[in-house]
DOZAKOL-314952 format. One record per residue (C-alpha): x, y, z; residue in one letter. Coordinates in steps of 0.1 Angstrom, whole numbers, plus 5000, padded with zeros to 4 digits. Layout:
<sites>
XYZA
...
</sites>
This chain:
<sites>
496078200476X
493577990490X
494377610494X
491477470472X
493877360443X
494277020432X
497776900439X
498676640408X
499076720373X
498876510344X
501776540310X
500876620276X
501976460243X
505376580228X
507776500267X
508876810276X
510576910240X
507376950224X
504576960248X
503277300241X
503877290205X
501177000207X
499577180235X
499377470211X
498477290178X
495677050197X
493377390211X
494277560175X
492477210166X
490077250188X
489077610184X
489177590142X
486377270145X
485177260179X
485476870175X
483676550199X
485676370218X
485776100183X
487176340164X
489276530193X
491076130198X
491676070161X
493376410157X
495576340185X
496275970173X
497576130141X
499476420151X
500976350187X
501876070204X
498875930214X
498175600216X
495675460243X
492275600250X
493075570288X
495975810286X
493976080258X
491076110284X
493976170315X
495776420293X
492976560277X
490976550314X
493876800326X
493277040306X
490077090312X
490877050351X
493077390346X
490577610324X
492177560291X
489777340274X
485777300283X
483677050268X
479877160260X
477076960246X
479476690236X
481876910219X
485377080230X
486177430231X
489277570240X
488177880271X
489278240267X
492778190277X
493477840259X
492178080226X
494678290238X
497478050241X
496677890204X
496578200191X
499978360208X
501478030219X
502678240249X
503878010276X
503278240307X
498778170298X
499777780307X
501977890339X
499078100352X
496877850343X
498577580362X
499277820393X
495477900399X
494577540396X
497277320409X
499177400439X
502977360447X
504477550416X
505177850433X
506777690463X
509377510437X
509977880418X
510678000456X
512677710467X
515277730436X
515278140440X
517278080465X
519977800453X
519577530425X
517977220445X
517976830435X
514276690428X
514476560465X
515376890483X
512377010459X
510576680470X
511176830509X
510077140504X
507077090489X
505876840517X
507077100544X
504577310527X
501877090523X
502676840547X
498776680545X
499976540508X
501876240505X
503976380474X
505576090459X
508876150435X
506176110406X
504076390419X
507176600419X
508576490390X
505276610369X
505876900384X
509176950371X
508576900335X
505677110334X
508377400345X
510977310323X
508577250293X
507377590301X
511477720304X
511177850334X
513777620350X
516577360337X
519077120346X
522477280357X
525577140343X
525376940372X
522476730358X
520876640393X
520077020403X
517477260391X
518077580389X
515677910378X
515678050339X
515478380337X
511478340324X
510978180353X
512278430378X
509778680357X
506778440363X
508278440401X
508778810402X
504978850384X
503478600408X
504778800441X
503479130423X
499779000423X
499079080458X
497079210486X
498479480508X
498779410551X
497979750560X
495379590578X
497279390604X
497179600635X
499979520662X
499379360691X
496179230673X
495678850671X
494678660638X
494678290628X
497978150608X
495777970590X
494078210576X
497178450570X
498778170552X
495778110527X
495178480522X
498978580518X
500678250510X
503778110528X
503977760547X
501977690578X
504777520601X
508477680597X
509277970614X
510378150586X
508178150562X
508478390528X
505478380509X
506178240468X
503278420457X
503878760472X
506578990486X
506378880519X
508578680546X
506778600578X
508578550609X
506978360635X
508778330675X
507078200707X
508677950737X
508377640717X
511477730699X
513877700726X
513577320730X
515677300697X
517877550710X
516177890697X
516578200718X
514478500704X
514378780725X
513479180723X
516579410732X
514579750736X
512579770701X
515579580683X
514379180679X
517178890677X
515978610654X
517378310658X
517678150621X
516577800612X
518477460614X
517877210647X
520877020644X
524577150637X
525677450626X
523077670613X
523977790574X
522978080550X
521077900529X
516877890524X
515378080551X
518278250566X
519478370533X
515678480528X
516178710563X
519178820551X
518478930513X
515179010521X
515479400515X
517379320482X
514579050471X
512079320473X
510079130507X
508479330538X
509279140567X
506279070592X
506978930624X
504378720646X
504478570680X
502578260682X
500078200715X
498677940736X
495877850714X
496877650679X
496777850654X
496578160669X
499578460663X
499478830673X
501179080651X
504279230660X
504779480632X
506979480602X
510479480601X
513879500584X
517079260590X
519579560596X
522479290607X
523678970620X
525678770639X
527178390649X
526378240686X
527177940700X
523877810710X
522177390716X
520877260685X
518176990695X
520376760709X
522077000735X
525076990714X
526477360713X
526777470678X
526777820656X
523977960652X
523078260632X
521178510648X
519478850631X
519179170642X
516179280631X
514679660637X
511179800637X
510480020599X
510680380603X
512780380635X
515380580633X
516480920644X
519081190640X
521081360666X
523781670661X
526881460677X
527981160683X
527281040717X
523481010731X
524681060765X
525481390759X
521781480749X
519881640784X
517081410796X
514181660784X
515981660753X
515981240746X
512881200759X
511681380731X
513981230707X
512680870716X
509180970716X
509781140679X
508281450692X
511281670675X
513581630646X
515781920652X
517981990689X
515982290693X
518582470694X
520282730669X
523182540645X
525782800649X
526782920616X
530882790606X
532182710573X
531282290583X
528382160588X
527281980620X
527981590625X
524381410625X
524581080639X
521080840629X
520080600660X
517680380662X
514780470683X
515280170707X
518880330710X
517180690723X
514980480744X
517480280763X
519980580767X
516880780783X
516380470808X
519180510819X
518980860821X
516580860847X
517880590867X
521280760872X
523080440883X
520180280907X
517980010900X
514580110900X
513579780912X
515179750945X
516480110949X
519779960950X
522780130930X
523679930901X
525879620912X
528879710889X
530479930863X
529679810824X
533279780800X
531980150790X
533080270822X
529180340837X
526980180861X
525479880843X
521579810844X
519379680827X
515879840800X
513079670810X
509779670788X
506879720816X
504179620783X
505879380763X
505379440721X
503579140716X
500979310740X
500579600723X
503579800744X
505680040730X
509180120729X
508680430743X
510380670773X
506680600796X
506980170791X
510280130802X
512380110838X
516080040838X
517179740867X
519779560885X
520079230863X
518779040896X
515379240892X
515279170858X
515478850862X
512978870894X
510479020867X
510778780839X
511678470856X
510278470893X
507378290904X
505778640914X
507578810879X
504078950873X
503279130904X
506679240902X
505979400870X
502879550882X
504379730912X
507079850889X
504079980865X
502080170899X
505680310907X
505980460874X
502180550869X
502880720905X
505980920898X
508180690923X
</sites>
């Protein structure tokens, strides 16, 4: 949703008991007499509230600001969907009138689908979202009784936090629904955050960002992360997220829980790597949290601390093997297996009274185990034999990607090379890392 909504809102007559039954009997007013703005003040002066002329034209102002009310040739007249509400008195007309026209409502329904929050966690999140507003407590505060006048949240028991109705996780649920598709995104392409963020919603500066408005939660990794201690890294096809938190132990809570439940929650998971040039992201693909774990790590500081890291795994990437074990698939056999080539062994299933174990893999899994393959124990970096035996008993080296994803590579058999950790460093960390990588490319392109 495009960013060109006003931010404030103004109240209505009635506090937050009563403010759409006024709301409701005012355009019933309205659209029985079509009344000036004479008549429109005396009618409010005797049924609501109402008491100064400053604070009728602010309230009275609002709702013509969000489509509810229009005012022609001196007169008032409620628009299609204010007749609609003072007809029906249906609450969810006012919520989408409010969405379309002032902006932070769906980032409070997000921020309490995740936990109840206090008006100042609320207060937080809504300037990490739109951190060019000031948003004072009043600002906020409006916010919040438009939402609970509406009963889509209330005060918990403990009277401090807010916490979702279930009306308000329909609007929420309704709201995410009403949305374009990304079948369009292309990985390795690049695209502007900006852009992504005013087309599919979400905030423009975390790294996790889930989108209120749709079913969406776009990751975003690149090497300004690791000052505050975040290491992101692709194992094969499998990426590990670092979660959010720069100081102390990282928790499950907001965007972490929002990796972790995002499967459950009904949100694809988009992952971007940000570039050089502000703004500016390329497309990794989508993927699905499939698992996590706790590292130590530095937080901002250099203090070590835990941090929570996700296992997350391309959609549509797994495979199914008769056994157990890759390493006992022939090389001819996983190559095609990691390139998705074939979906049976290829061979005839004997016919017993049990059917054959089938073990799924992920692709990545059939990719690494074909490296390997092919290496046979010698680094196909410096032709030397692997430096040491791995806890699994084998020689241990390295997969290396020779295209990375974020340039468009693939996890396939043809884009990877297995080393010696020493060349793998070389590759990724020397200061001739990219020649390296291109003589490893020749060598393979060559059949060395």
């Amino acid at each position: 949703m495009a960013e060109h909504r006003r931010m404030t809102t103004d109240r209505f007559f009635g506090g937050v008991a009563k403010r759409l039954e006024n709301l409701q009997s005012m355009l019933t007013f309205v659209a029985e007499t079509t009344p000036d703005k004479s008549a429109l003040r005396n009618w409010l002066t005797s049924n609501t509230a109402a008491e100064s002329d400053s604070t009728i034209t602010t309230y009275v102002g609002f709702q013509r600001s969000i489509g509810l009310l229009t005012l022609q040739d001196a007169q008032y007249q409620p628009t299609a969907r204010g007749a609609a509400f003072a007809e029906t008195g249906d609450p969810e007309l006012v919520f989408e009138a409010l969405l379309e026209n002032v902006a932070g409502f769906e980032t409070i329904l997000e921020t309490l689908d995740a936990q109840p929050a206090t008006a100042t966690e609320i207060q937080t999140a809504l300037r990490e979202a739109y951190p060019e507003y000031q948003l004072p407590e009043a600002v906020v505060g409006r916010h919040l009784e438009w939402l609970r006048a509406l009963g889509a949240i209330e005060q918990t028991q403990q009277s401090d936090h807010y916490e979702l109705t279930p009306f308000g996780t329909q609007l929420l649920r309704e709201t995410i629904d009403q949305t374009p598709t990304l079948d369009e995104l292309e990985i390795g392409s690049t695209y502007d955050r900006v852009d992504l963020h005013d087309t599919y919603g979400g905030t423009r500066y975390r790294g996790i960002a889930p989108s209120a408005e749709q079913p969406y939660l776009f990751l975003f990794t690149g090497d300004s992360g690791t000052e505050h201690g975040y290491k992101d890294e692709f194992r094969g096809d499998t990426f590990i997220y670092t979660g959010e938190g720069r100081t102390g132990d990282m928790e499950m809570t907001g965007g972490n829980k929002a990796i972790r439940d995002h499967q459950e929650d009904g949100r694809e998971l988009h992952l971007f790597e940000n570039n050089n040039a502000a703004w500016s992201v390329t497309y990794l693909g989508q993927f699905e949290c499939v698992d996590w774990f706790e590292e130590q790590l530095p937080d901002t500081d250099g203090n070590r601390r835990r941090a929570i890291r996700f296992k997350l795994e391309p959609v549509e990437n797994t495979i199914e093997v008769t056994g157990t074990d890759l390493d006992e698939i022939e090389t001819e056999e996983l190559y095609e297996r990691a390139t998705g080539a074939t979906t049976s062994t290829g061979e005839t299933t004997p016919q017993t009274t049990t059917e054959s174990t089938r073990t799924s893999y992920t692709r990545s899994e059939a990719v690494r185990a074909y490296a390997l393959h092919v290496a046979e124990g010698v680094c196909q970096g410096c032709g030397n034999e692997a430096p040491f035996l791995g806890t699994d008993g084998e020689p241990f080296l390295e997969v290396h990607h020779l295209y990375r994803r974020s340039d468009g590579g693939p996890d396939h058999p043809d884009n990877v090379v297995a080393l010696c950790p020493n060349c793998h460093r070389r590759v990724h960390h020397g200061d001739n890392g990219d020649k390296f990588n291109q003589e490893l490319i020749s060598r393979t392109d060559s059949g060395v």
